[in-house]
C-alpha positions as CSV (number, residue, x, y, z in Angstrom):
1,X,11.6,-15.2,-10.5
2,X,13.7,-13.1,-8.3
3,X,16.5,-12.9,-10.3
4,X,13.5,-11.4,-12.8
5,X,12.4,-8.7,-10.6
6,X,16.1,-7.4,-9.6
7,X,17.0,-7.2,-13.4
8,X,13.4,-5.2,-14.0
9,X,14.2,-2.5,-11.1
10,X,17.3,-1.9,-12.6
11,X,16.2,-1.5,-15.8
12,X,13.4,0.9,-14.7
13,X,16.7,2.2,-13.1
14,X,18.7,2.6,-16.5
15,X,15.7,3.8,-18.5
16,X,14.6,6.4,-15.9
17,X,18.3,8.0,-15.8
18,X,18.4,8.3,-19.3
19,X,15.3,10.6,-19.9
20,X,17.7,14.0,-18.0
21,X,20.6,12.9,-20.5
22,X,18.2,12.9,-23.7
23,X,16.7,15.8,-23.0
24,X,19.2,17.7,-22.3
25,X,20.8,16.7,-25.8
26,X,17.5,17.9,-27.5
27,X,17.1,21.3,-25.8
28,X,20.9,21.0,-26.5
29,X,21.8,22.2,-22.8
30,X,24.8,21.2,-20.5
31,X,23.9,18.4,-17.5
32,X,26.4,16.0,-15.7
33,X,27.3,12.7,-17.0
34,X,30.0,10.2,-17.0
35,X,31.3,11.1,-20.0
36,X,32.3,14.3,-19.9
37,X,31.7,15.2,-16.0
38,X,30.0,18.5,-15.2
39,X,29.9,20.1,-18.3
40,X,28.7,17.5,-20.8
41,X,27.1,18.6,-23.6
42,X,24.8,17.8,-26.3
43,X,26.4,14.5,-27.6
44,X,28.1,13.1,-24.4
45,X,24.4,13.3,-22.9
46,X,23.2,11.6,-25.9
47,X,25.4,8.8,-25.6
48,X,25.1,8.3,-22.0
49,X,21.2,9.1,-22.5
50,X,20.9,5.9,-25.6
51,X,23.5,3.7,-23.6
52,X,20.8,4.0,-20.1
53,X,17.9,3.3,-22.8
54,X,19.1,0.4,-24.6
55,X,20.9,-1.1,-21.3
56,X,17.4,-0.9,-19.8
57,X,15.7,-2.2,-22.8
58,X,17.6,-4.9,-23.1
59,X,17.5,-5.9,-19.2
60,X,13.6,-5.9,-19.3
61,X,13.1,-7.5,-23.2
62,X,10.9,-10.6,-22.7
63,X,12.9,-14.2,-22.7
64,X,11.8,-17.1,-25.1
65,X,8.7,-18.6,-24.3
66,X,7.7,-16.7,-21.4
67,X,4.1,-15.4,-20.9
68,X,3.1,-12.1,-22.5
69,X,2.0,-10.3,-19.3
70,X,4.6,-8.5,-17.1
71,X,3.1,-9.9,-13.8
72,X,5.3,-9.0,-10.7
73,X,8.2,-7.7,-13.1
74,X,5.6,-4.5,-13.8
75,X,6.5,-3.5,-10.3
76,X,10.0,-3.9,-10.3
77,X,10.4,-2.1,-13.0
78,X,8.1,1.0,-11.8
79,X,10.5,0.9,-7.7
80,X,13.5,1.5,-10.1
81,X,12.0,4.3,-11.6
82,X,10.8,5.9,-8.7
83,X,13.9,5.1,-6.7
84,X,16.2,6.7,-9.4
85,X,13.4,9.8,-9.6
86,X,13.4,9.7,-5.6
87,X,17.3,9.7,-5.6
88,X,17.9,12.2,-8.7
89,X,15.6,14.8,-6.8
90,X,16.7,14.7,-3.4
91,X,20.6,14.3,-4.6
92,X,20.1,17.6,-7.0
93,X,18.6,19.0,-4.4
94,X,21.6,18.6,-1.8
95,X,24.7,18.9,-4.7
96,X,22.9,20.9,-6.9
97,X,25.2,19.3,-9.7
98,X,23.6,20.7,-12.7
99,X,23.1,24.5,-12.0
100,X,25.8,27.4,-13.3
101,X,28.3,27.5,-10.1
């Protein structure tokens, strides 16, 4: 069960990291990422954005012949988004990483 509840607040980690990164290739604006550092673009956010999303996904998809509720995996899943919103708002706020120098 614990091993569970790690692997849901990462992916509430993963999928919370990659809403910036998708937006940001729909309004087609420049934000930090991985792949192309400072200045990434349109696609390099997309990528990063899908490759957070289905990591995520795929962390949190329900195993064979487990029950259909989320039970104590719900929470996990909701720290790890609020620790990544937590850390993405208080990190911008000290780098300021994605603002024209």
């Amino acid at each position: 069960m614990q091993r569970d509840n790690v692997r849901s607040f990462i992916s509430g980690v993963l999928c919370a990291n990659s809403l910036p990164h998708l937006a940001t290739a729909a309004a087609g604006h420049q934000h930090m990422s991985p792949l192309g550092g400072r200045t990434s673009g349109r696609w390099a956010n997309l990528v990063w954005g899908a490759a957070n999303l289905a990591g995520g996904l795929a962390l949190v998809s329900r195993p064979p012949g487990r029950g259909r509720r989320w039970g104590p995996r719900y929470r996990a899943f909701g720290y790890g988004v609020a620790a990544f919103s937590l850390w993405s708002a208080v990190a911008e706020n000290i780098f300021a990483m994605n603002v024209d120098p």
